[in-house]
PDB file of the backbone (N, CA, C, O) and the ligand in Angstrom, with CONECT records:
HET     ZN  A 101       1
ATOM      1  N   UNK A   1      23.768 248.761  63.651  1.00  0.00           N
ATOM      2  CA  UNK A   1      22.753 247.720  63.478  1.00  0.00           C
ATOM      3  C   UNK A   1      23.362 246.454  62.894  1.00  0.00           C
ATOM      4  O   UNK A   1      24.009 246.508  61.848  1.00  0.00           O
ATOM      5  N   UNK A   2      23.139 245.150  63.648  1.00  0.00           N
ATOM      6  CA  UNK A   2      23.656 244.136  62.853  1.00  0.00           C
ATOM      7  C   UNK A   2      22.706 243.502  62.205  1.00  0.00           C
ATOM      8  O   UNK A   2      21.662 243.132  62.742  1.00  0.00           O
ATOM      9  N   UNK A   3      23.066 243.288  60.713  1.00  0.00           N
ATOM     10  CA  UNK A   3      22.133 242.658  60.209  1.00  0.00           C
ATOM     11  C   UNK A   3      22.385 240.998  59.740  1.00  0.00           C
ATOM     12  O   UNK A   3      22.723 240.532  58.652  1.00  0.00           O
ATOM     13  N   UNK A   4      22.151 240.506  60.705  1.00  0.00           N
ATOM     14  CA  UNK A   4      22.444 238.740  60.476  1.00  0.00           C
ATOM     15  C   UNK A   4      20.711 238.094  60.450  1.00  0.00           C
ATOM     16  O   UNK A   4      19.664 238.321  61.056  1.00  0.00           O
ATOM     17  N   UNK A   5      21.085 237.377  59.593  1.00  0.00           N
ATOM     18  CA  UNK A   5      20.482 236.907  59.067  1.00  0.00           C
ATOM     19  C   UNK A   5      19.643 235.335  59.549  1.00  0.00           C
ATOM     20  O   UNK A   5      19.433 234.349  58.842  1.00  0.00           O
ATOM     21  N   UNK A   6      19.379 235.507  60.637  1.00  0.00           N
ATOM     22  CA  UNK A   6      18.557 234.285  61.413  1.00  0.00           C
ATOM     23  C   UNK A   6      17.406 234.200  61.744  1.00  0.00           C
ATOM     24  O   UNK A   6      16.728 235.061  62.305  1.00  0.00           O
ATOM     25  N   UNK A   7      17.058 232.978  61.364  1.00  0.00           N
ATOM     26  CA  UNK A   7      15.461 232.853  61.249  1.00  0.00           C
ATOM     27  C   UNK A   7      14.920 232.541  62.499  1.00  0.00           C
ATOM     28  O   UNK A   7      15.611 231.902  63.291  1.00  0.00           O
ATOM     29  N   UNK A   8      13.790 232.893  62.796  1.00  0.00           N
ATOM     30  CA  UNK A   8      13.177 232.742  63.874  1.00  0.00           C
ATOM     31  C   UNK A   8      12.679 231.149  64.025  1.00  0.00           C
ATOM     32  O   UNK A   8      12.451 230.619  62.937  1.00  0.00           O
ATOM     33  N   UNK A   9      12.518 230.486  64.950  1.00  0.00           N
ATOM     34  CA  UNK A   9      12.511 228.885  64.975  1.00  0.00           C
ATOM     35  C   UNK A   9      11.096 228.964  65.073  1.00  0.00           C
ATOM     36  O   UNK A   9      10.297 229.730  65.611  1.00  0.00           O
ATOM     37  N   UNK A  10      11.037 227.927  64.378  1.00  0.00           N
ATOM     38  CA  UNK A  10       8.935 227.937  64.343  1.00  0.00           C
ATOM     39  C   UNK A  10       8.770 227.343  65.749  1.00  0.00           C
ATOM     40  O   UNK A  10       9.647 226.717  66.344  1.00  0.00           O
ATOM     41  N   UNK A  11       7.542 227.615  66.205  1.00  0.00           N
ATOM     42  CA  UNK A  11       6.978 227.286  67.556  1.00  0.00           C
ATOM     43  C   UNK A  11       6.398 226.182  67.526  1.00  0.00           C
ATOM     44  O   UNK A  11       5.734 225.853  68.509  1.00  0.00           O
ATOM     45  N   UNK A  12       6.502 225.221  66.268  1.00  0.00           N
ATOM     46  CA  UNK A  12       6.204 223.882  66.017  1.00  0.00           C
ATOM     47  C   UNK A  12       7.225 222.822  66.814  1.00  0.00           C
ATOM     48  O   UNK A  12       7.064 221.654  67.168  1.00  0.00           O
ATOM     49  N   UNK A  13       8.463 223.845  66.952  1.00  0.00           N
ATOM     50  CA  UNK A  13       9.876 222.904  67.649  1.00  0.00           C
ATOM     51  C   UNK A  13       9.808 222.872  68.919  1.00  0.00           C
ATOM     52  O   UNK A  13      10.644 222.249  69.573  1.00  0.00           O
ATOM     53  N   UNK A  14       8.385 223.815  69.714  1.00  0.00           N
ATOM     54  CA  UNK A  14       8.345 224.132  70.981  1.00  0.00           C
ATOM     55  C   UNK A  14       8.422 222.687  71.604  1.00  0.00           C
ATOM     56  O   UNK A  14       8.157 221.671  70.961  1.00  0.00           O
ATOM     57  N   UNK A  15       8.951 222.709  73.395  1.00  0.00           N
ATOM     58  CA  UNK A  15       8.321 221.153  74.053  1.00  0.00           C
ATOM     59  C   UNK A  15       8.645 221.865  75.249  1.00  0.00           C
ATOM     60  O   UNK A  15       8.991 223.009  75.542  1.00  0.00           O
ATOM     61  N   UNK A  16       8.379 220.638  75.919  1.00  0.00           N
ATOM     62  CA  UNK A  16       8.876 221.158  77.493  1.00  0.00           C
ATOM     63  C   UNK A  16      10.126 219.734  77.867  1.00  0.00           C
ATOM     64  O   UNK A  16      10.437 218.785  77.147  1.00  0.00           O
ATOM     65  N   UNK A  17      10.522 220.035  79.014  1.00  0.00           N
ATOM     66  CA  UNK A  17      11.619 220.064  79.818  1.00  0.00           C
ATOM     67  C   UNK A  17      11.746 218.770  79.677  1.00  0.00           C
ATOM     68  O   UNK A  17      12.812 218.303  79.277  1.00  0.00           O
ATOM     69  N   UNK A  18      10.593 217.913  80.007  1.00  0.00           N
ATOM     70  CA  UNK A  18      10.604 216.463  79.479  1.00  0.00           C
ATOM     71  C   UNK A  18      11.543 215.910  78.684  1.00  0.00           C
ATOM     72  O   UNK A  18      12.501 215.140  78.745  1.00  0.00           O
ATOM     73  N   UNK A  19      10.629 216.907  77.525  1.00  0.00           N
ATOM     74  CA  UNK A  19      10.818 216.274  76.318  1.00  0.00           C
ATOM     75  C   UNK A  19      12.051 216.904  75.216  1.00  0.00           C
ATOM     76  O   UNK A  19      12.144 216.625  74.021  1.00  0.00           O
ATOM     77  N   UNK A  20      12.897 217.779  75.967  1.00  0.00           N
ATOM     78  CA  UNK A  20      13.601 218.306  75.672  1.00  0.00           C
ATOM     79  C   UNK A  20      15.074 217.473  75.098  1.00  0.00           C
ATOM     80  O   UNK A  20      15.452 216.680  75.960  1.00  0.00           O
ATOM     81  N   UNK A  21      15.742 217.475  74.175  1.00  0.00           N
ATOM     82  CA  UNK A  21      17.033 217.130  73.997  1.00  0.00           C
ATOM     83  C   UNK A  21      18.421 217.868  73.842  1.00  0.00           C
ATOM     84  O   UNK A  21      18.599 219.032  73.481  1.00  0.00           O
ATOM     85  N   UNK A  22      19.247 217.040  74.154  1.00  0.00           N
ATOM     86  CA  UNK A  22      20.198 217.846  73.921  1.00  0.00           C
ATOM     87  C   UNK A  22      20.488 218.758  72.208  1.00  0.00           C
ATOM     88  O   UNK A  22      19.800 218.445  71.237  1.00  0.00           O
ATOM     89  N   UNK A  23      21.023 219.297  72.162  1.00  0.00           N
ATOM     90  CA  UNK A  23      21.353 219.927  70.913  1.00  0.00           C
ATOM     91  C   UNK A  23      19.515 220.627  70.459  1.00  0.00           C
ATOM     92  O   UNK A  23      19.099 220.863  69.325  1.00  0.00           O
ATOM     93  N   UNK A  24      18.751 220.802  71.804  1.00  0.00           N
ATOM     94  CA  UNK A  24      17.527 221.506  71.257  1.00  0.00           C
ATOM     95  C   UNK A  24      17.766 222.774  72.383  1.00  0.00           C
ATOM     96  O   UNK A  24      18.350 222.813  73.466  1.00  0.00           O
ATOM     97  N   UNK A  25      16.824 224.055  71.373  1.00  0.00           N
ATOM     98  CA  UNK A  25      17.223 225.207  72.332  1.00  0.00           C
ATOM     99  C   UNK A  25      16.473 225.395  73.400  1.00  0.00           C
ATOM    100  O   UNK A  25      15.250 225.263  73.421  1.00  0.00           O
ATOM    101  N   UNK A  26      17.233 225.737  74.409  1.00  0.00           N
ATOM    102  CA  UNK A  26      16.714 226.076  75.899  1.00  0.00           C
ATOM    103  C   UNK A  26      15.775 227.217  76.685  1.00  0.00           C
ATOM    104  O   UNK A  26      15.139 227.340  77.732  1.00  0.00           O
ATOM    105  N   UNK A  27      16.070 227.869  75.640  1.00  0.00           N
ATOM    106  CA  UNK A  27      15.390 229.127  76.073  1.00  0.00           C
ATOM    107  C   UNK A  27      13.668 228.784  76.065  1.00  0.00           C
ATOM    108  O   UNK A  27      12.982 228.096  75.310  1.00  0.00           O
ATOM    109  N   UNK A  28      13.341 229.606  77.274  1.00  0.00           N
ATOM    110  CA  UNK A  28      12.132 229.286  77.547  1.00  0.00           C
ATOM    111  C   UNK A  28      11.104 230.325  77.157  1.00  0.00           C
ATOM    112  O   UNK A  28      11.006 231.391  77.765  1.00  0.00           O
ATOM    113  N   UNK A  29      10.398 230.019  76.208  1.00  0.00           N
ATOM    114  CA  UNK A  29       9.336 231.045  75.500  1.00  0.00           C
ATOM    115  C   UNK A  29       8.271 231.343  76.061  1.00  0.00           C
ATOM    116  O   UNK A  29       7.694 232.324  75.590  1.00  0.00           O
ATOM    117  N   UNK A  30       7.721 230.745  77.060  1.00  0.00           N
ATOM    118  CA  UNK A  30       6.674 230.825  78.246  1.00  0.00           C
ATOM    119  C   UNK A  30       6.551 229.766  79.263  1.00  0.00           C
ATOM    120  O   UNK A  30       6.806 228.563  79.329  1.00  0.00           O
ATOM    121  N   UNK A  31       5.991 230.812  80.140  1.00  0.00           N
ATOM    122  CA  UNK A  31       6.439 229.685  81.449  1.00  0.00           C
ATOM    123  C   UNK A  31       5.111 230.116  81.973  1.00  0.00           C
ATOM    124  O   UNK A  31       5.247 230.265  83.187  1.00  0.00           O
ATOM    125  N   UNK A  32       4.098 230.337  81.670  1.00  0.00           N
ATOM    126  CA  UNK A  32       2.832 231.099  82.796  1.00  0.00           C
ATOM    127  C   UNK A  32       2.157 229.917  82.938  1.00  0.00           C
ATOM    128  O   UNK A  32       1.123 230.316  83.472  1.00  0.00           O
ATOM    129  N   UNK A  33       2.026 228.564  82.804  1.00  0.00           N
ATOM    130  CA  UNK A  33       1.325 227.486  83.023  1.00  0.00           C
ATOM    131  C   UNK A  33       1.824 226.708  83.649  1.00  0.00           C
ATOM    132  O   UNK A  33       2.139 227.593  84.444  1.00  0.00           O
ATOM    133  N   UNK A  34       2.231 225.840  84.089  1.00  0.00           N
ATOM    134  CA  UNK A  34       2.517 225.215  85.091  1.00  0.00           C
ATOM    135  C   UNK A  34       4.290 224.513  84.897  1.00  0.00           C
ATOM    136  O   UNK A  34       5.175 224.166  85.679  1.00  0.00           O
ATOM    137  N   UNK A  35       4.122 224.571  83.393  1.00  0.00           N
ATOM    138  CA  UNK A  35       5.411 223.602  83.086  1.00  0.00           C
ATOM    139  C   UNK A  35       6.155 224.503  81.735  1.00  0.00           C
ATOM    140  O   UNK A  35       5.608 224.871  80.695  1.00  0.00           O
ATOM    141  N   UNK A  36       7.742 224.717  82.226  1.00  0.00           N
ATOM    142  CA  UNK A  36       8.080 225.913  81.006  1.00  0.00           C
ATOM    143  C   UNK A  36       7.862 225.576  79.815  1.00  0.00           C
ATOM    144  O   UNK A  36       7.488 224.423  79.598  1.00  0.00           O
ATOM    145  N   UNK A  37       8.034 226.468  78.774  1.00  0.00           N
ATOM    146  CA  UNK A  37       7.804 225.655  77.241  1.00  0.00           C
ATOM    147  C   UNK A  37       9.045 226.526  76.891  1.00  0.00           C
ATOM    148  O   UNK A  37       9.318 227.716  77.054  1.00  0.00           O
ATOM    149  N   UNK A  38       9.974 224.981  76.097  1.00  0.00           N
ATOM    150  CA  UNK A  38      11.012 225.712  75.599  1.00  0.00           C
ATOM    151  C   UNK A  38      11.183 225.792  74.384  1.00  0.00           C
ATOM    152  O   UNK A  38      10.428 225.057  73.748  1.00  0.00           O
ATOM    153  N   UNK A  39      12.013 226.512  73.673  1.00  0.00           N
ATOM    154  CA  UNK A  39      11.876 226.927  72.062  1.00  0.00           C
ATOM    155  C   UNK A  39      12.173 225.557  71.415  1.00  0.00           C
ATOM    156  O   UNK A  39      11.604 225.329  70.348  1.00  0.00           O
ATOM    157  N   UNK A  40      13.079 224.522  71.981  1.00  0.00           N
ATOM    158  CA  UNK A  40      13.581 223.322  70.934  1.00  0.00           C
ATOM    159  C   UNK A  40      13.848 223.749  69.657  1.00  0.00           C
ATOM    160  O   UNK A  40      13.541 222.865  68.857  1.00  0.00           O
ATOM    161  N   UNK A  41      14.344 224.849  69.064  1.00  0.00           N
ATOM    162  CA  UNK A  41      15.060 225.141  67.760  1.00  0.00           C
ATOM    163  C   UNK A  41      16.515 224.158  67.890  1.00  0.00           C
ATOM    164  O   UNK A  41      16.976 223.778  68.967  1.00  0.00           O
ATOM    165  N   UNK A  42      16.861 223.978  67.092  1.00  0.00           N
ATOM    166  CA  UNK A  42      18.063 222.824  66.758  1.00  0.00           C
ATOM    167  C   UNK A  42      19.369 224.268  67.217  1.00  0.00           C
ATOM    168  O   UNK A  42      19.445 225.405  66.752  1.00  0.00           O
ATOM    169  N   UNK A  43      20.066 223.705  68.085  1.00  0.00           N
ATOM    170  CA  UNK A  43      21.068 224.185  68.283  1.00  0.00           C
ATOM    171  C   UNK A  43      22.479 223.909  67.956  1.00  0.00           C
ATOM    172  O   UNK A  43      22.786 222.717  67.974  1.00  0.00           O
ATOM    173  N   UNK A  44      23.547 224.891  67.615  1.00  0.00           N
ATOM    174  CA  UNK A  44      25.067 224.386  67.362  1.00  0.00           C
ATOM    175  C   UNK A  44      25.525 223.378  68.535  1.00  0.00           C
ATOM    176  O   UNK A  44      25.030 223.211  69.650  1.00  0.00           O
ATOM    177  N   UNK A  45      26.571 222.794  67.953  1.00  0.00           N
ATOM    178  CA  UNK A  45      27.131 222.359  69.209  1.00  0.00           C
ATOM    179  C   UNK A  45      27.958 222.933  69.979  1.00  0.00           C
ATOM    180  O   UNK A  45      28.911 223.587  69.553  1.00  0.00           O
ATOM    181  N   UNK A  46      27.699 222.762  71.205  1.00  0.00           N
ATOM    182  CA  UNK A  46      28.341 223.845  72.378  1.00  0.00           C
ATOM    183  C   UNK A  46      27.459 225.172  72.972  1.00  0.00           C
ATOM    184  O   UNK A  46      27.715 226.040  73.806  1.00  0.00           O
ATOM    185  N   UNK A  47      26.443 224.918  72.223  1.00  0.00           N
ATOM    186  CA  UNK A  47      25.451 226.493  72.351  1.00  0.00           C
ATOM    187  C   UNK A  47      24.310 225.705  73.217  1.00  0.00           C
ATOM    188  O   UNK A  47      24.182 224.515  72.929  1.00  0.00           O
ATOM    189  N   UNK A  48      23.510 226.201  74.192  1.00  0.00           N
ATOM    190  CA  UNK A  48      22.142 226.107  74.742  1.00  0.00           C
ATOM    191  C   UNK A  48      21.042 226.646  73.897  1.00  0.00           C
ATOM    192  O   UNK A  48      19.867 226.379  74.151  1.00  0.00           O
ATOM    193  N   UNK A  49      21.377 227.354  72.956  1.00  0.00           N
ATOM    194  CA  UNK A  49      20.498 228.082  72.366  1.00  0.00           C
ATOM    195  C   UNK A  49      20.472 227.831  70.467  1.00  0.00           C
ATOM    196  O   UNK A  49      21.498 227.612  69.823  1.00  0.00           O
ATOM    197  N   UNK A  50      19.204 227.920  69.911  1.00  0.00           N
ATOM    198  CA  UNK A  50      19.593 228.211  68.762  1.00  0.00           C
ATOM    199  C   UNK A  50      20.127 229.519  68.412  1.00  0.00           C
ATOM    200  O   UNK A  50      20.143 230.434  69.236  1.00  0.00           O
ATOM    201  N   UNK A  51      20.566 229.646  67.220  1.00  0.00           N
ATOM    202  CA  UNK A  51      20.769 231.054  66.356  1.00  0.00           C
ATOM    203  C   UNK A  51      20.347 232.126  67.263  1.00  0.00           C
ATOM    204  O   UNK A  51      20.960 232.842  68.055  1.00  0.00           O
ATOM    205  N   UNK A  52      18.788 231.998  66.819  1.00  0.00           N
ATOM    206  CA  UNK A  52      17.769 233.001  67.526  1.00  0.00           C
ATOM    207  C   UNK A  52      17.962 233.707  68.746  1.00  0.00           C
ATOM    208  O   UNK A  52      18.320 234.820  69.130  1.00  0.00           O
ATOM    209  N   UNK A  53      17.562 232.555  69.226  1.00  0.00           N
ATOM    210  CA  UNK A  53      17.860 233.153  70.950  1.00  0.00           C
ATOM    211  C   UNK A  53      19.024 233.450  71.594  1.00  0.00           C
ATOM    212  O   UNK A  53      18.980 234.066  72.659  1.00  0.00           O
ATOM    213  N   UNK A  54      20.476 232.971  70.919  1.00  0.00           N
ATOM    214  CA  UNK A  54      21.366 232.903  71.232  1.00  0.00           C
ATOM    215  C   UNK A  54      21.618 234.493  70.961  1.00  0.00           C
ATOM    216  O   UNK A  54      21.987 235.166  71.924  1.00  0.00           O
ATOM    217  N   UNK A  55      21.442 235.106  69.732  1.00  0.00           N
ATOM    218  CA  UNK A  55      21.773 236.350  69.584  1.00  0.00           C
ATOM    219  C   UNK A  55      20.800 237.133  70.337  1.00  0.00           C
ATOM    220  O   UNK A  55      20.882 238.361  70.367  1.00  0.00           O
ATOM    221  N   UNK A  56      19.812 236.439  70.995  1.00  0.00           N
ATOM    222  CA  UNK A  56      18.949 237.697  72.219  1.00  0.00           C
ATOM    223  C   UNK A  56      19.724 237.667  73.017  1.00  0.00           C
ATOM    224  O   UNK A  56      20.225 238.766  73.253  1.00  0.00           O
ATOM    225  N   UNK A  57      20.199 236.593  73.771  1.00  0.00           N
ATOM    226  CA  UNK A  57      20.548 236.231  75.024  1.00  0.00           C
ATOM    227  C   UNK A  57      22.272 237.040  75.010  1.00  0.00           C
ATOM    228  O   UNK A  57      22.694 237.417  76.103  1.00  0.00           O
ATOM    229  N   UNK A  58      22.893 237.191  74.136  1.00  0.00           N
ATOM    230  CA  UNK A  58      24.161 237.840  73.770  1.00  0.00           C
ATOM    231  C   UNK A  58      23.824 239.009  73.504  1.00  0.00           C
ATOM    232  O   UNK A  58      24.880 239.549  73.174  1.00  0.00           O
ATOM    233  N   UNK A  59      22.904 239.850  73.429  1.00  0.00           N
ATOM    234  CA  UNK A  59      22.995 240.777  73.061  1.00  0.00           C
ATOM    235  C   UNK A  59      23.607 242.165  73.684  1.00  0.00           C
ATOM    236  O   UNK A  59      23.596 242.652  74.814  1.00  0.00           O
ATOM    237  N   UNK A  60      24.113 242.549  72.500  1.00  0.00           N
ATOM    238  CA  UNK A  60      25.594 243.404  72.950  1.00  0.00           C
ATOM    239  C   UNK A  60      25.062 244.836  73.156  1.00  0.00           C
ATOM    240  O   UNK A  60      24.269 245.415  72.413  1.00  0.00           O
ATOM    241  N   UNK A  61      25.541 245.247  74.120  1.00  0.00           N
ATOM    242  CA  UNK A  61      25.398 246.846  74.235  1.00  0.00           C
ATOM    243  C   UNK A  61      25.587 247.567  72.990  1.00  0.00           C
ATOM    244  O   UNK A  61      26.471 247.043  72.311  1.00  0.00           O
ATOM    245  N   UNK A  62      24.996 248.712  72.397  1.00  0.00           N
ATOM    246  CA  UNK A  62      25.774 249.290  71.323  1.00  0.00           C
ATOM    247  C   UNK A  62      26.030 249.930  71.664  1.00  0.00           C
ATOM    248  O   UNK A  62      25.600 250.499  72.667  1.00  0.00           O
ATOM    249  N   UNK A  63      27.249 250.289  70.709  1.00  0.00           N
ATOM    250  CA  UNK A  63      28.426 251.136  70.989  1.00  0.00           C
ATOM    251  C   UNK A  63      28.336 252.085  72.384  1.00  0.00           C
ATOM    252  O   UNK A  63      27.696 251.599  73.317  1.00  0.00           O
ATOM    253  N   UNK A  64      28.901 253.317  72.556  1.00  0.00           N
ATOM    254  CA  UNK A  64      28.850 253.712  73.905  1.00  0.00           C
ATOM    255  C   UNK A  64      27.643 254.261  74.866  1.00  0.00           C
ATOM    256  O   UNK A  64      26.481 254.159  74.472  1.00  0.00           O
ATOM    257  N   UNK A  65      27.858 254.676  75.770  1.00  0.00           N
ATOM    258  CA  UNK A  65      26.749 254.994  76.740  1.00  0.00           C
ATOM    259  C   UNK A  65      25.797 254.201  77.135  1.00  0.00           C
ATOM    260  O   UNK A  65      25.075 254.641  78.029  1.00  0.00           O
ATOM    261  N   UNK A  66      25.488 252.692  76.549  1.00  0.00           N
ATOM    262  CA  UNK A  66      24.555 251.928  76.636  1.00  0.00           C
ATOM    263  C   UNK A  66      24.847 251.053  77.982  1.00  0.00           C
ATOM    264  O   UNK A  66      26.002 250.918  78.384  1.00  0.00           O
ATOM    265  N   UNK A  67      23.976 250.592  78.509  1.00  0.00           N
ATOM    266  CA  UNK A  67      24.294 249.359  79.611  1.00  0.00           C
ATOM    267  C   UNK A  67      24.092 248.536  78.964  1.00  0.00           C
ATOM    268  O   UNK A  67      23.223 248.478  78.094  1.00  0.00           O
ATOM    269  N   UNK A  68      25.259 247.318  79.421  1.00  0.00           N
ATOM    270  CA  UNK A  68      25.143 245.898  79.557  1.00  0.00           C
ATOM    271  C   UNK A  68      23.700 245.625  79.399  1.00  0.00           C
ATOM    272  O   UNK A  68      22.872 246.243  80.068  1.00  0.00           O
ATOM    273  N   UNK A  69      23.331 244.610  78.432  1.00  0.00           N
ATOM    274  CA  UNK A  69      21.842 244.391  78.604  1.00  0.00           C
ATOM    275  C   UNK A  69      22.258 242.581  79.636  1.00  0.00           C
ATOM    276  O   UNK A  69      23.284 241.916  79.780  1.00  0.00           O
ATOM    277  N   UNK A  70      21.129 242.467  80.011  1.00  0.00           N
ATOM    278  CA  UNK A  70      21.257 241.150  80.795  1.00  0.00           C
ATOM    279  C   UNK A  70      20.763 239.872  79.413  1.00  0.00           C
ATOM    280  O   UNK A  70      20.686 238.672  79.679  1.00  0.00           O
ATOM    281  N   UNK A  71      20.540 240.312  78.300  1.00  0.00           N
ATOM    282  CA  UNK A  71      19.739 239.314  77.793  1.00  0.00           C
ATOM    283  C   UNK A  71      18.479 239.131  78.123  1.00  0.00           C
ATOM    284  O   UNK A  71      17.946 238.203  77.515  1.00  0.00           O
ATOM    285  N   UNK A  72      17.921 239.610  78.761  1.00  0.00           N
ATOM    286  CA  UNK A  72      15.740 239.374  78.837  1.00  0.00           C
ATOM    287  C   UNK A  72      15.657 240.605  79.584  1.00  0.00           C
ATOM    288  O   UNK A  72      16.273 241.364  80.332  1.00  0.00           O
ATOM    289  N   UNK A  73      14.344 240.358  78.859  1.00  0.00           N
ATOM    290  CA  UNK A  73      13.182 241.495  78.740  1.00  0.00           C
ATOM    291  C   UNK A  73      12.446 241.794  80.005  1.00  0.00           C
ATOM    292  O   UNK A  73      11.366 241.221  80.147  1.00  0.00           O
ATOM    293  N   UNK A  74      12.808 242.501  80.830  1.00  0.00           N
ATOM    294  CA  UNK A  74      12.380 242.521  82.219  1.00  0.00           C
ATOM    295  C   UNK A  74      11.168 243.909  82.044  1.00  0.00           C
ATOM    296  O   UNK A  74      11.466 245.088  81.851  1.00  0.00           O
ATOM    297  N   UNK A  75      10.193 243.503  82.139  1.00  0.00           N
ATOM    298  CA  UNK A  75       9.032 244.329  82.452  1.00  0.00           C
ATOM    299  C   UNK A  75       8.894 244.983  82.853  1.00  0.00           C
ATOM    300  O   UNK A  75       8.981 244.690  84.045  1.00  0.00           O
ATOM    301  N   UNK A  76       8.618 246.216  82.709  1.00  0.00           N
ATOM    302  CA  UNK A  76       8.788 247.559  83.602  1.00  0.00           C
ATOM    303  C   UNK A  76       7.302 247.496  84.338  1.00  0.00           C
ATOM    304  O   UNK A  76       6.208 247.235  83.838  1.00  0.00           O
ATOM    305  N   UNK A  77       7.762 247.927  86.116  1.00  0.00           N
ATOM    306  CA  UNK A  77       6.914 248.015  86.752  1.00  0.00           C
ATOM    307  C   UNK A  77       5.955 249.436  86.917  1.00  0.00           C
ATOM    308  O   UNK A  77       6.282 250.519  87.402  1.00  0.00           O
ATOM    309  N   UNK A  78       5.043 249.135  86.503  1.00  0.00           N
ATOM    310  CA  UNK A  78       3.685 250.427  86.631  1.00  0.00           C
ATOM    311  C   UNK A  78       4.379 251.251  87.531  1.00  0.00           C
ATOM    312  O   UNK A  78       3.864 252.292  87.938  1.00  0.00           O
TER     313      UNK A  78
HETATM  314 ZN    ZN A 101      15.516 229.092  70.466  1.00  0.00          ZN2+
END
């Protein structure tokens, strides 16, 4: 288990694509309306992502027998 210590980005930083800047995070927290909404948490430089999402989107297999995760949460079909 890693335990790092990153805060979740308030959804106050949310925007869309517009209004998006560089050094804001990319990851898209919902998209079911017409126009994505992305997290805009303040990102490192060189990263698309803040903290947060960056360690979803990386997230590492643990240790053995596990698959590669792709980074998102793919919905299991009924
Ligand atoms: Zn983010």
């Amino acid at each position: 288990m890693l335990e790092t210590e990153v805060p979740e980005p308030s959804p106050r930083n949310r925007t869309t694509l517009l209004k998006l800047r560089a050094r804001q995070c990319r990851y898209v927290t919902s998209d079911s309306g017409s126009e994505a909404i992305f997290c805009g948490g303040q990102t490192k430089e060189g990263s698309s992502w803040c903290p947060w999402h960056r360690q979803l989107v990386y997230t590492k297999p643990s240790s053995s027998g596990a698959k590669p995760g792709r980074g998102f949460i793919v919905p299991k079909l009924a």
